[in-house]
C-alpha positions in Angstrom: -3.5 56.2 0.0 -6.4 58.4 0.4 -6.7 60.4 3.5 -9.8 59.5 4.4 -11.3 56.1 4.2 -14.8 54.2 5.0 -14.8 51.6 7.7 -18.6 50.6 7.9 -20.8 53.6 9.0 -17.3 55.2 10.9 -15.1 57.3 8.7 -11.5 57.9 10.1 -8.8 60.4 8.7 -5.4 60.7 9.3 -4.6 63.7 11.1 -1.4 64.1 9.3 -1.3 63.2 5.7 1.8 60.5 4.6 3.4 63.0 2.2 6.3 60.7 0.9 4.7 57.7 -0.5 3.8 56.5 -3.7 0.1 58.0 -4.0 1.5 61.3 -3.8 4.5 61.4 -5.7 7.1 59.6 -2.7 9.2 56.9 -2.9 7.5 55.2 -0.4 5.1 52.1 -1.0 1.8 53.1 0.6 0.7 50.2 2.0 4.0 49.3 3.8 4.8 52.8 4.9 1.6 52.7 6.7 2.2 49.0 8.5 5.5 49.9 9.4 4.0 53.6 11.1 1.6 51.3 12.8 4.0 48.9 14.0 6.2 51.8 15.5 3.2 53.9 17.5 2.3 50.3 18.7 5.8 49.6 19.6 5.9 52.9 21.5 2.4 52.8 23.6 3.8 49.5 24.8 6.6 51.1 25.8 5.0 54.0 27.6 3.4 51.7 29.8 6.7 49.9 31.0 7.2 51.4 34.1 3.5 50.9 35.5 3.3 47.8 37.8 1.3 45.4 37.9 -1.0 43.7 35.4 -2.1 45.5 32.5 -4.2 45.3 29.0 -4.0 47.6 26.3 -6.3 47.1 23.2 -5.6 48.5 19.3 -6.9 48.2 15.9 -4.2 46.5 14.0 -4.2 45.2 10.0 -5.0 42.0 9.4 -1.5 41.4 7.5 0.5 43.2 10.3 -0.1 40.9 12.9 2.9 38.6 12.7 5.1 42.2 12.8 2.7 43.4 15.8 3.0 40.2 17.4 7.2 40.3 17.5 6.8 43.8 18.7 5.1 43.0 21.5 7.1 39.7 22.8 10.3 42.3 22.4 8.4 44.7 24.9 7.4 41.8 27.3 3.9 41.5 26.3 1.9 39.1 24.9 -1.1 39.3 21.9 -4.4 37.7 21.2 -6.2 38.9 18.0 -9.9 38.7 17.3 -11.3 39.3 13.8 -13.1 42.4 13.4 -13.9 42.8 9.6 -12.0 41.6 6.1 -8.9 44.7 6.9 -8.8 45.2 10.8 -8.2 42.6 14.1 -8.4 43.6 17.5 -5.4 42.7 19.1 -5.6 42.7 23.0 -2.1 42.9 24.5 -1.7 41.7 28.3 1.6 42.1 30.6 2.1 40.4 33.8 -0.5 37.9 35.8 -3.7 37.2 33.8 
């Protein structure tokens, strides 16, 4: 997995490289290591919002092939998902708790 990648005309980088998978030498399949990390720091900004009241929206960049794990993630924090394309690799998935 290369550390830096294109996404149209906006580069992103990871600010701390996956060291253990395969691309580097780990025992770690790159491209699952890096849906299950996303699934996780989704899993927890959900969760860092659980004690605010009221309604609220949170939006992410998710995979395209992660969505069915990002969708169980957020009906086991009490939220539900709507994903919009954005581009052949990334959806925008727009979680909502409480009234609409």
């Amino acid at each position: 997995m290369a550390e830096q990648d294109q996404l149209g005309d906006a580069a992103y980088e990871l600010k701390m490289p996956f060291v253990v998978v395969t691309s580097v030498g780990g025992p770690y399949d790159d491209d699952a290591y890096a849906a299950g990390w996303e699934a996780k720091t989704i899993q927890i900004q959900l969760d860092g919002l659980a004690e605010q009241s009221g309604p609220l929206i949170m939006v992410a960049s998710v995979l395209i092939e992660n969505q069915p794990q990002i969708d169980l993630v957020a009906m086991q924090e009490g939220w539900t998902v709507t994903f919009e394309p954005y581009d052949d690799t990334w959806v925008t998935a727009t979680f909502q708790r409480g009234e609409d």
